[in-house]
N, C-alpha and C positions, 0 to 999 in steps of 0.2 A: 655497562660501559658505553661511553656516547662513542656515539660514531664518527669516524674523521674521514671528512666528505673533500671531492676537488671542487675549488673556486673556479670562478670564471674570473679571470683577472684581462682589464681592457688597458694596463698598463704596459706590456708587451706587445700591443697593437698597433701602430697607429692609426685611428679613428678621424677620418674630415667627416663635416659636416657640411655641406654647404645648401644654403639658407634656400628657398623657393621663395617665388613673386609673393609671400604674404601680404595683405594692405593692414594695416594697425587699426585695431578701436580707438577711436581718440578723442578726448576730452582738450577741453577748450578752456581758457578763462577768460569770456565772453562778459561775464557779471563780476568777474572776480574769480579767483583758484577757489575748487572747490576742496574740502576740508576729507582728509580722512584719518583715524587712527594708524600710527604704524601697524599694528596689530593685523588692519583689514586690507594692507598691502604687504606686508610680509617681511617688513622690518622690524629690526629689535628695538627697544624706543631703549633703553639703557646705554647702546651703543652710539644709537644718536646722541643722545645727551651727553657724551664724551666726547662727540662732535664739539656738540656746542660750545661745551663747557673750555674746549680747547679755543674753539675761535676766540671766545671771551677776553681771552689775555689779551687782545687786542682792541677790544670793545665792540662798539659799531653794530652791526645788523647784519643781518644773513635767511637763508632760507633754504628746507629742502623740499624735493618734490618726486612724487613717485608714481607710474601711470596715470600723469597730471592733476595729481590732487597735493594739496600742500600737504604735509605731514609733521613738518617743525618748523617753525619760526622764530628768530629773536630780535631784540632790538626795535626801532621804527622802522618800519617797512616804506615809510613815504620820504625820507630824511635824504636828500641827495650827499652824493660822493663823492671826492674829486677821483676819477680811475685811473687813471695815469696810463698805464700802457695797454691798462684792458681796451681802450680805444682803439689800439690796431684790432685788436680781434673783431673789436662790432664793427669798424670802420671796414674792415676788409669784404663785408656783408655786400658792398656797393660794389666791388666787383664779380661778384656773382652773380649781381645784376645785369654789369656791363656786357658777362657771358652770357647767362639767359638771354639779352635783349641783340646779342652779335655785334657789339660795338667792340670787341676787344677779345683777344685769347691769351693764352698765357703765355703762350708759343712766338706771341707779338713782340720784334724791338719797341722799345719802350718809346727810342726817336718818335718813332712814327705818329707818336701820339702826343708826345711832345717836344716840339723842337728844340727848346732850349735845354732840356733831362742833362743833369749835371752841371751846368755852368748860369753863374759862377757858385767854383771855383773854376779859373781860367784854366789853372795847371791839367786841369782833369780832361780837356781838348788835347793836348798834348801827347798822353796816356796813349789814344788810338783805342780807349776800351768803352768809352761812351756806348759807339755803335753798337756793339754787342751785346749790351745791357736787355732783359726781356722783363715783360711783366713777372716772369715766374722768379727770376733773381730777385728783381722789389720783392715780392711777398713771402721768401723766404731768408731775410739777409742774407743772400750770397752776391747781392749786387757789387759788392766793396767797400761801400761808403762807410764814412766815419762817425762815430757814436753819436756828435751833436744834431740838433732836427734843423739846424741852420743848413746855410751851404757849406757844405764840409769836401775834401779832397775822395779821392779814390786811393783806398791802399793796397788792393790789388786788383788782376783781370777776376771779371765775372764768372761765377762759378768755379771757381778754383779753392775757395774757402768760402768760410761761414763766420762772421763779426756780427753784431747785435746793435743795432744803428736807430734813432731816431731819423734822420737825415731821409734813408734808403726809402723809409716808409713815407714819409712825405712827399716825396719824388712821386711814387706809386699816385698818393689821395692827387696830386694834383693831374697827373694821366689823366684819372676818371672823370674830375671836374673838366676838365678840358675837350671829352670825349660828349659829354654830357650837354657840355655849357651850361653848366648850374651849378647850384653850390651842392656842394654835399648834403649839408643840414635839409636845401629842403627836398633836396631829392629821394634821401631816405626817410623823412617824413611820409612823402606823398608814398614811396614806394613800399617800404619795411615797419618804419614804428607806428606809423598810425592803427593801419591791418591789425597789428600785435596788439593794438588797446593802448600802446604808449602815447603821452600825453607831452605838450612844450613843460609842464610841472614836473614830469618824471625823468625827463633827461634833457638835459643843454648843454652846445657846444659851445667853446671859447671861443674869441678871437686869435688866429697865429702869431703865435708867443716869439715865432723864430723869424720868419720871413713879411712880407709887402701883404697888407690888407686885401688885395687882388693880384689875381693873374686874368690878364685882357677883360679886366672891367668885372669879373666875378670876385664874390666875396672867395677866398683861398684860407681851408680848413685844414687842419694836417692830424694825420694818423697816429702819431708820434705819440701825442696826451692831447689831452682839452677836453675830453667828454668827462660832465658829472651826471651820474643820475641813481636812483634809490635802486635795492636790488629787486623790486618786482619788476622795474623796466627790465633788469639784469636778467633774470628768472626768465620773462619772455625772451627774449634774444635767447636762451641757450635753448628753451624748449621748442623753437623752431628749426634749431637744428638736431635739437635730439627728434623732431618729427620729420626729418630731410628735407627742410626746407618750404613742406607745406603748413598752412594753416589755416586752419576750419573749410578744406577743403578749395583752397588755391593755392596756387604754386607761387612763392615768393622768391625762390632761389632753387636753382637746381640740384636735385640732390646729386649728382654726379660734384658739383663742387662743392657737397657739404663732406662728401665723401673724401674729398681732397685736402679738406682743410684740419680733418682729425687723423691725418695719415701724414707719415715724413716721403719725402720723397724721393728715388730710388738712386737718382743721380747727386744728390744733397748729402745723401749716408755714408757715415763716414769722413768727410771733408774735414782737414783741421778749422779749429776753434782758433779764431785768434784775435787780438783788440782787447785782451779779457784778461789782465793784469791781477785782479783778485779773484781769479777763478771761478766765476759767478754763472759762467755757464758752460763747466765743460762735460763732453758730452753732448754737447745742444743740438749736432749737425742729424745724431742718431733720434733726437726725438720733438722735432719741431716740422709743423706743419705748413701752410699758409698763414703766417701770423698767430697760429695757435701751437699749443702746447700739446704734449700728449706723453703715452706711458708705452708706445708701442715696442721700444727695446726691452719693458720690462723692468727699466731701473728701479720702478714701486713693485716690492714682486709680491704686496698684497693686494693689487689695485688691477682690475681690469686691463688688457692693454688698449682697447680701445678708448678708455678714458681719453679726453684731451679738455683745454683748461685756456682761458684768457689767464693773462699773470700781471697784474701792476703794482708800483710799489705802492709800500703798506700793504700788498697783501691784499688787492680786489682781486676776485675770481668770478667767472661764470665758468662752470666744471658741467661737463658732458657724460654722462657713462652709458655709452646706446645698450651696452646688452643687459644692464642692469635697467634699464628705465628711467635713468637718475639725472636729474638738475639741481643743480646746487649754486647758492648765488653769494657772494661774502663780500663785505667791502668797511673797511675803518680804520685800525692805525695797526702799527706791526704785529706781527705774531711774536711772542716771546719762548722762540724756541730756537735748536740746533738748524743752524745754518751751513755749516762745515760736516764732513770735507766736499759736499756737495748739496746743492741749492736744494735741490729734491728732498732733501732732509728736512724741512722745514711744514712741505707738505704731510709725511707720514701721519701724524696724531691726527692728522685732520680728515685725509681722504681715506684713511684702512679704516676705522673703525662705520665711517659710511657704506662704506663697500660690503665689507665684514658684517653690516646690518642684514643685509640678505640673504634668508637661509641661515643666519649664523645658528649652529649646533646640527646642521643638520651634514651629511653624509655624503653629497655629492655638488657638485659645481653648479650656478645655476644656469637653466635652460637659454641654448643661446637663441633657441625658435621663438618660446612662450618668456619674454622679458617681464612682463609683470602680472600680476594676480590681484584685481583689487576687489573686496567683499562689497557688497549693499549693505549697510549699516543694521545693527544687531535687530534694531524694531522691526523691519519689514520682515523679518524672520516668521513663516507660517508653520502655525504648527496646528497638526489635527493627531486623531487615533491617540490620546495622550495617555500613558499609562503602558505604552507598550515600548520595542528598543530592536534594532537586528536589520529588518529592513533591506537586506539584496535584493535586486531589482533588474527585470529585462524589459524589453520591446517586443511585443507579440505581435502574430499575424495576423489578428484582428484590429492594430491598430493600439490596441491599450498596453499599459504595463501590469506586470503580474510580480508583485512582492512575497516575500513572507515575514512574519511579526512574530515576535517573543515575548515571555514572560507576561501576556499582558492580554488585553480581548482584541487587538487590533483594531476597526473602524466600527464596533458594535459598542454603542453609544451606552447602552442599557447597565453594561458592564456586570454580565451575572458571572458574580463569583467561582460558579462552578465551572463557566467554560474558559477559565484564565487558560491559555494556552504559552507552551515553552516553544512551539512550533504550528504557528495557525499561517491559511492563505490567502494573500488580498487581491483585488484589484483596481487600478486606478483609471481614471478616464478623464482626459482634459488635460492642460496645459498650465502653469503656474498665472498669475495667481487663480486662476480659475479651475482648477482639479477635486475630482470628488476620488471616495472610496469606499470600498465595498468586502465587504468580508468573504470568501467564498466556502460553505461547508466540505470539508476534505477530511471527513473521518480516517480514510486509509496513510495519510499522512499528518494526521495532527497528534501531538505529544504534548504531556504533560513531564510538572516535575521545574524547581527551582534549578537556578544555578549550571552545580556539573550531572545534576542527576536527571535533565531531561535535554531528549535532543533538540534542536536550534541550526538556523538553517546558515550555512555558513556563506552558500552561492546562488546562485539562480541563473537558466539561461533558456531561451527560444530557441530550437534549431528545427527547420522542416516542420511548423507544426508542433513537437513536440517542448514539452516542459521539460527542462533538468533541472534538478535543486541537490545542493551536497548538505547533509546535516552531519554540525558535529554532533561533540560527545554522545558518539553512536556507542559507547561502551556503558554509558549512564554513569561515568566516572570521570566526567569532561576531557577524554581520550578518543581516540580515531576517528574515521568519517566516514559516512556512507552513501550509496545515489539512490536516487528516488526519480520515475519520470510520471509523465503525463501526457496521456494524448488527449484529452478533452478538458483541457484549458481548464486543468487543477482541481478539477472536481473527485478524480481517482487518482490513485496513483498506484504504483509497482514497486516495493524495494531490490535492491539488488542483495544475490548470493554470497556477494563480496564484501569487505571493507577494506580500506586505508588504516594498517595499524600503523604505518609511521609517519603520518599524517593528520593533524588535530583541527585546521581550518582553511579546506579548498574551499578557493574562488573562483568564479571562470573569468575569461576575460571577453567581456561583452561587444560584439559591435550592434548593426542596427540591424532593422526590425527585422525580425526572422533569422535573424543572423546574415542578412545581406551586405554586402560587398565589406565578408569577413578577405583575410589576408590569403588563406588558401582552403582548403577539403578538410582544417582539422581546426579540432578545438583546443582550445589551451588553457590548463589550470595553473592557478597559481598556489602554494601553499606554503605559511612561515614553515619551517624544517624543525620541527617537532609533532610526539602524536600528541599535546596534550594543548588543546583550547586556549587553553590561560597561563599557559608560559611564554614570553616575553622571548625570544630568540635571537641568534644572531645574523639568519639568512632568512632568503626566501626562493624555492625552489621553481621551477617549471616542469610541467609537463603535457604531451598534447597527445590525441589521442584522433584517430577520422570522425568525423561528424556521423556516419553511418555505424559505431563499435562503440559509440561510450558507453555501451551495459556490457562492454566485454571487457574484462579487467586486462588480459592477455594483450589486449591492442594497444594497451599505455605504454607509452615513450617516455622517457625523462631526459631533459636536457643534465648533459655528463659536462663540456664545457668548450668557447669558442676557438677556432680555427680563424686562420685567414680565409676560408673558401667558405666559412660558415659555422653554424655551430654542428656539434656533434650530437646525438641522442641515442640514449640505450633504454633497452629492456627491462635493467638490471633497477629498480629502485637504489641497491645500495649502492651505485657509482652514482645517483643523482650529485651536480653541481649547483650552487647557489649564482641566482642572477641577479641577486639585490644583497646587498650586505649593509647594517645598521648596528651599532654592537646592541642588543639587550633591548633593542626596540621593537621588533616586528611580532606584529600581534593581532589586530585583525585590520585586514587587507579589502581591496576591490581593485579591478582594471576594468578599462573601459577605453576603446578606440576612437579620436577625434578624428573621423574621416576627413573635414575639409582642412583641418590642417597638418591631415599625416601622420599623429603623434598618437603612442597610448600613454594614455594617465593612469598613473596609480595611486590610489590612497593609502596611507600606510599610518596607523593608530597605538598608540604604546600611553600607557598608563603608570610607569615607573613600580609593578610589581615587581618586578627581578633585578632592580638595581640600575634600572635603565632610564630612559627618559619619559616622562610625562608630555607625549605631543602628539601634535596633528600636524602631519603634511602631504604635499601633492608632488611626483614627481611626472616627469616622461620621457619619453624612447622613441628613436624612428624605427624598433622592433620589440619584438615581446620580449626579447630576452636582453635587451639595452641598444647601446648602456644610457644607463638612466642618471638626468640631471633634473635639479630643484626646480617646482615650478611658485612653489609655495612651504613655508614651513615656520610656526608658531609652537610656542608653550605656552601660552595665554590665552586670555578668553576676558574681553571688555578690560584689556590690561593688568587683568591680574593673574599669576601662575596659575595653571590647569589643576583643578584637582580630580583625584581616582575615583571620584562621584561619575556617573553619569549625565551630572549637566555639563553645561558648556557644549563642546563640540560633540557631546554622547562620547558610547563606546564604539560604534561603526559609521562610517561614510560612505556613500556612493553618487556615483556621476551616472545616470539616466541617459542612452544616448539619445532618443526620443527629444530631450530636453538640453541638447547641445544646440545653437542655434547651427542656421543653414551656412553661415560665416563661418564658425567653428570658433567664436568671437566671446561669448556668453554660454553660460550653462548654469544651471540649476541645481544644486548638492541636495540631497539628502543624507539628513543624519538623525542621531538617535538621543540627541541633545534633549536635554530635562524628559528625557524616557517618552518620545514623541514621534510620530511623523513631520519630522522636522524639514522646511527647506528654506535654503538661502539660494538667493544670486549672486553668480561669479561674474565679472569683466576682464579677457586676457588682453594685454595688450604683445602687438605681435612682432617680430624682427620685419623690419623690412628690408628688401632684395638689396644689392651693392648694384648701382649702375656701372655697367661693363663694358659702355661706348659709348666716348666725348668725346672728339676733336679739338676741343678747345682746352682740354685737360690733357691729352698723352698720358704717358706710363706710370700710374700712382697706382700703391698698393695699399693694404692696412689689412691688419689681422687685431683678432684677441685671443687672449689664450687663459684658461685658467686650471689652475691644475692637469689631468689628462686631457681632458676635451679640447679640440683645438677647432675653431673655426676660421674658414679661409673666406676673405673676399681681395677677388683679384682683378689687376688691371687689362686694359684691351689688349695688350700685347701679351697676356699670362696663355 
């Protein structure tokens, strides 16, 4: 009879998160976006392509992009646009200048900067609401103004509602130029597009369609419409604010007001919608920024809420998604879709099934720390010891790493037949690509025997000096597991009295070398929750044990399940609770600790024996026991479904922490792919901090949320 075990369920918690000063790896497109597979950034290309295929209905061109590598493209990518209202969104770029450079706050009457603001219309002197008018009303229509980008009336006091105005925004661009004494065009030239690699070929502004060629002798642009440009200008503009504002390491804009501008703002929320006759935008007060758009109420409830989005008609977009990684650029004639009973609707086929790309099938929300995961392309892939697969892996206190290999001769090139080993030990010395290996002779722990009938090392770890390794199928029937140590660095080793009969593949969870600045005094395993190797399961357990007792079987803990004050842990194996739950997926495992970014990652391996899925992915946790979100996750391999072979991503993976960089930025996998010492390079790109003090901003907030996991970034007055 299987046994019915308690969950740790993090759905009766609530769970914040809140982000640390990370800085992002970041790529540039300095020559151009560089190119990668959905595949090697952790997108489904299927769902992309219902992306696409949806934009289609409207023609034109687009583009997506994921830890700044392009990923999908249609259309001409050089073909200018007309944007129509996407122009307040880039337009709005120049006052985030005017803040960076202290020419203007938000908090500013608008007067001040411009004396004539509002008039003509004369009537709107009369009103008594002129004065009141601030920059922060322009750039969120709550000014009053009326929909035309002409001179239009006031139809109520400032901030009291929310109307959708060309007019409002115009007032705003001509503030700037005024503050500036330049035109807009060349000042965001000299300031924003050029930096970005944008060209006078890739975007140009009109002449104003509504008002006088100049205001005091300058050329006068307006925010309203007038910008045309291709979507790789588009594509930049959004990926400088998905990198807060910098770019290739200069500040172009403060991320405090990029932070502002994908965020609604706290006194806007809420305000009636009004001027809006065909209902085109209600709701708007709940999810509109600084001239941008966004999902923070949720109205897309498959969509990020941090998403936010330029919107002009026909349906030009530069779309934001910071915790996914995501830029998306669209721009050509309508979408042919549901526009009723609200505007948002017209978005869904578009942005859920982008969103839905990441991680789609896998099991938990994804990581709001580690945003994206992009591979080194399959060629640079090294592979040595060929012939062999298993491969657990620590950091020893002399510096090297200490493996173990299966099925295979490990790094003994010769490859005599006879010493094919199911359980042999290696060791490595050196750094990628530069790393050698070496076989080390360990009669008292080497096994023979295919398959379930010889043991095979399921873990590996350094602590004080000594070696541990857990080998399954310690039953010779690919069931239970057993420990093995080593004080002189794998040469001998000692079995244990004991076994794990309900246990088939403990892992440890490794930090670094020696087990140095582990999280406390114990070690902690992990194992899928069954005794048997090669069952495909539905959990995966915890247990930890002091670093001084792991040969004592009696001193094992098992995590039972979480608390608010913590988790609980017993004695008792049979009240063990599960701290990863996958249905029919977990299979073989690895954990491994990113020190400089606080997180442990897990690997977690299924090969669709038991009805489950065929995959590889990467999750983590800011503790051993969760809760755990996507850092990465694929059913493919060079675009094509995984198969139960041993190529492709192998049957095991592991993260080295030796081979984490000092960033915590890059790491190096090993895996068991075409039955090898296999390694690739990983690139994480990282959340970065929410700035929590601007003067020139005041009280703006913005969250995302995705299923349980909630992340908070909050305002100075939070």
């Amino acid at each position: 009879m299987k046994m019915s075990l308690k969950r740790m369920v993090f759905g009766g918690i609530f769970v914040m998160i809140f982000i640390s000063s990370y800085v992002q790896s970041e790529v540039y497109p300095t020559s151009g976006w560089l190119w990668a597979t959905p595949e090697e950034v952790g997108m489904d290309a299927a769902k992309l392509k219902q992306a696409r295929d949806y934009a289609l209905t409207g023609g034109g061109s687009g583009c997506i992009i994921r830890g700044g590598r392009m990923v999908m493209a249609w259309g001409n990518q050089t073909k200018g646009y007309d944007l129509k209202s996407t122009t307040k969104s880039i337009g709005v770029t120049a006052l985030g200048l005017a803040i960076k450079d202290g020419k203007m706050c938000l908090s500013d009457k608008a007067k001040q900067h411009h004396s004539n603001l509002g008039v003509p219309s004369e009537s709107n002197s009369d009103t008594g609401w002129i004065d009141e008018i601030t920059i922060l009303h322009l750039a969120t229509q709550t000014a009053g103004f009326d929909k035309p980008g002409g001179y239009t009336e006031l139809l109520f006091a400032p901030g009291t509602r929310w109307a959708y105005t060309d007019g409002g925004t115009n007032w705003l661009a001509e503030c700037i130029t005024l503050v500036y004494q330049q035109d807009l065009n060349t000042l965001m030239f000299n300031r924003i597009f050029t930096p970005l690699g944008i060209e006078p070929k890739d975007l140009t502004w009109r002449n104003n369609a509504y008002r006088e060629d100049t205001i005091n002798g300058i050329k006068r642009l307006e925010f309203g419409a007038g910008i045309h440009a291709n979507v790789n200008a588009m594509a930049r503009i959004g990926y400088l604010y998905l990198r807060g504002g910098q770019w290739d390491g200069q500040e172009i804009i403060p991320q405090s007001f990029v932070d502002a501008v994908g965020a609604p703002v706290s006194d806007v929320i809420g305000l009636p919608v009004v001027n809006d006759s065909k209902n085109r935008f209600a709701g708007a007060s709940n999810h509109y920024g600084l001239l941008w758009w966004n999902n923070a109420d949720g109205t897309l409830a498959n969509v990020p809420r941090d998403a936010y989005w330029s919107w002009g008609l026909h349906d030009s977009f530069i779309i934001v998604i910071p915790s996914l990684d995501i830029v998306v650029a669209r721009a050509g004639s309508d979408w042919q879709g549901q526009r009723s009973p609200h505007s948002y609707n017209i978005l869904k086929p578009f942005l859920e099934p982008i969103a839905n790309s990441v991680s789609a099938g896998a099991p938990y929300p994804p990581s709001p720390v580690i945003t994206s995961l992009t591979w080194e392309p399959a060629k640079t892939i090294i592979r040595k010891a060929e012939g062999s697969d298993n491969w657990p892996i620590t950091w020893a206190d002399d510096g090297n790493l200490y493996t173990a290999y299966g099925d295979g001769w490990g790094f003994n090139s010769s490859h005599n037949r006879e010493k094919k080993l199911s359980l042999g030990i290696s060791k490595i010395a050196g750094v990628p690509p530069q790393f050698s290996g070496v076989n080390i002779l360990a009669p008292s722990v080497e096994s023979k025997g295919d398959g379930r009938s010889g043991r095979k090392a399921s873990g590996i770890l350094m602590v004080d000096g000594v070696l541990y390794l857990w080998a399954r199928n310690a039953n010779l029937r690919g069931e239970q597991s057993q420990l093995a140590w080593s004080e002189d660095h794998g040469r001998t080793w000692v079995w244990s009295d004991w076994k794990f009969e309900e246990l088939g593949y403990p892992c440890f969870l490794n930090f670094e070398k020696n087990y140095a600045n582990a999280r406390d005094e114990y070690v902690y395993v992990y194992s899928p929750n069954t005794p048997d190797a090669y069952e495909e399961t539905d959990e995966i357990i915890l247990a930890r044990v002091h670093k001084n007792k792991l040969t004592n079987r009696k001193a094992y803990q098992f995590f039972e399940r979480l608390e608010q004050s913590g988790p609980v842990w017993t004695k008792e194996i049979s009240q063990r609770g599960a701290v990863f739950s996958f249905p029919r997926s977990c299979n073989r495992i690895d954990a491994t600790y990113n020190a400089p970014l606080g997180r442990y990652l897990m690997t977690v391996r299924s090969r669709a024996q038991n009805g489950g899925r065929n995959q590889f992915s990467i999750y983590d946790a800011p503790e051993p026991w969760g809760p755990w979100t996507t850092v990465y996750y694929t059913e493919q391999w060079k675009g094509e479904p995984l198969s139960a072979s041993n190529g492709g991503w192998g049957e095991s993976q592991h993260i080295p922490s030796k081979w984490i960089s000092a960033d915590g930025k890059t790491f190096y996998l090993v895996f068991s792919g075409d039955d090898a010492f296999a390694v690739r390079k990983a690139t994480l790109t990282v959340a970065r901090e929410t700035t929590k003090n601007n003067k020139n901003l005041g009280h703006i907030g913005n969250f995302a949320k995705w299923g349980k996991i909630e992340v908070a970034f909050t305002g100075p007055d939070s």
